[in-house]
C-alpha positions in Angstrom: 0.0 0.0 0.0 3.1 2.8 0.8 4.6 1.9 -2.6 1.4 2.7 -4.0 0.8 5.8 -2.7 4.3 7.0 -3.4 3.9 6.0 -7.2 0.7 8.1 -6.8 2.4 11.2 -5.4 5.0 11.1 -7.6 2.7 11.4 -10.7 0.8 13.7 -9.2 3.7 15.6 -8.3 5.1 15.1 -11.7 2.2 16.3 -13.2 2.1 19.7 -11.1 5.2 20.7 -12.2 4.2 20.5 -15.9 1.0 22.3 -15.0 3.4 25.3 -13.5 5.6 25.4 -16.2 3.3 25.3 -19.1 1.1 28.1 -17.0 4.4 29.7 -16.8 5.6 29.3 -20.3 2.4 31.1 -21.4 2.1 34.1 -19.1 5.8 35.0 -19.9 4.6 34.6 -23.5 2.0 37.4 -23.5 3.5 39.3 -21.2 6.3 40.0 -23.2 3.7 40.5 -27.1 1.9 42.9 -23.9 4.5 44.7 -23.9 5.6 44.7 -27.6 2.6 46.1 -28.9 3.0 49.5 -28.0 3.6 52.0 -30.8 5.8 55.1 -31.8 5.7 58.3 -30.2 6.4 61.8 -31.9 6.9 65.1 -30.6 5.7 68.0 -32.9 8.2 69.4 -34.7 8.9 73.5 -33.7 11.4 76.1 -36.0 13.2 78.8 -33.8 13.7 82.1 -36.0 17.0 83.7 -35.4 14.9 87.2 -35.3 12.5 85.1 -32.2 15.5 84.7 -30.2 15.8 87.3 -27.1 20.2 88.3 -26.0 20.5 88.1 -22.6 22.9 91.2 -22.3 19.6 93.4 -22.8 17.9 93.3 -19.8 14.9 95.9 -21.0 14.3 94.1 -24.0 10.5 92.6 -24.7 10.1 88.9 -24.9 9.3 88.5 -28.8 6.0 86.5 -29.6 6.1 83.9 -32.0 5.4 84.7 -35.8 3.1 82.9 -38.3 6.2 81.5 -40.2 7.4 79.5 -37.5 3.7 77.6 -37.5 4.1 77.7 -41.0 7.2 75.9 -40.8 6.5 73.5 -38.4 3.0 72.4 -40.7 5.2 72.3 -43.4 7.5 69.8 -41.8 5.0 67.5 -40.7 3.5 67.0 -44.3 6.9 66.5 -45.7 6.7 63.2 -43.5 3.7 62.3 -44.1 4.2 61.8 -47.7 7.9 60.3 -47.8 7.1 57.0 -49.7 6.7 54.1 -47.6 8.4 50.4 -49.2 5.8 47.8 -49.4 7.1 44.0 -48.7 4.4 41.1 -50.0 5.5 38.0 -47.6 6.1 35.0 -49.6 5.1 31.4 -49.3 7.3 30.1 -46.1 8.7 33.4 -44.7 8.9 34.4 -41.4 8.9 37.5 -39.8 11.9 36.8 -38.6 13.7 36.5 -41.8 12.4 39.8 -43.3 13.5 41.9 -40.5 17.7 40.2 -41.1 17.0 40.8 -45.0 15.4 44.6 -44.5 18.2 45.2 -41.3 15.3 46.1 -38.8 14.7 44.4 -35.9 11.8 42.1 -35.5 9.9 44.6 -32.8 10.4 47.3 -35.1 8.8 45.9 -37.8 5.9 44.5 -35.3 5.5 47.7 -34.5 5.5 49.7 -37.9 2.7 47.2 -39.0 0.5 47.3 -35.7 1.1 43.3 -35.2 0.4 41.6 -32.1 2.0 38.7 -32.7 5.1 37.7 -34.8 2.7 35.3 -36.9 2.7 36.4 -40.5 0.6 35.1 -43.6 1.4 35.2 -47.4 0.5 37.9 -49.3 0.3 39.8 -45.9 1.7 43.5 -46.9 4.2 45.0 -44.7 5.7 48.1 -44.4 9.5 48.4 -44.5 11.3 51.9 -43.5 
């Protein structure tokens, strides 16, 4: 009767341990495509006028305001990259994500990112969009 019950607590022990790993295994999983997922941040872009900027050495002099140019400027930066061409890539039969980001020279979160993918997983004839 003991050797049967130590037989049976070692299975069951046995078998607890691949429970904890596998529930392991998958937490770290999307815990780390959690935190991949997050996208780009940009900061708008501002032009200083040399005519804007104040010397120091004049204590009595006003504090310029701002022209229309330098909002001019800054709305002409921003369209400039909005309209730089983006490179298209059409995944092939077989490819992995993986692959394209060695052949392209990004990194594989970079390009997750840049395409809004959740997951690594790629399809053929998916589009993605190389910078």
């Amino acid at each position: 009767m003991k050797k049967q019950s130590n037989k049976t607590y070692t299975i069951l022990l046995i078998f607890s341990a691949i429970l904890f790993s596998t529930a392991i295994y998958f937490m770290s999983s999307s815990l780390i495509l959690g935190a991949s997922a997050g996208g780009s941040v940009s900061a708008p872009v501002t032009t200083i006028e040399s005519e804007d900027v104040v010397p120091e050495t004049t204590p009595s002099a006003a504090v310029a305001e701002p022209k229309e140019a330098t909002t001019a400027t800054s709305a002409v930066v921003e369209n400039n990259v909005r309209e730089a061409p983006k490179e298209v890539y059409v995944v092939k039969e077989g490819q992995t994500l993986w692959e394209i980001a060695q052949d392209s020279g990004l990194s594989i979160q970079t390009l997750m990112n840049q395409n809004q993918l959740s997951s690594s997983v790629i399809v053929e004839g998916q589009e993605l969009v190389i910078d």
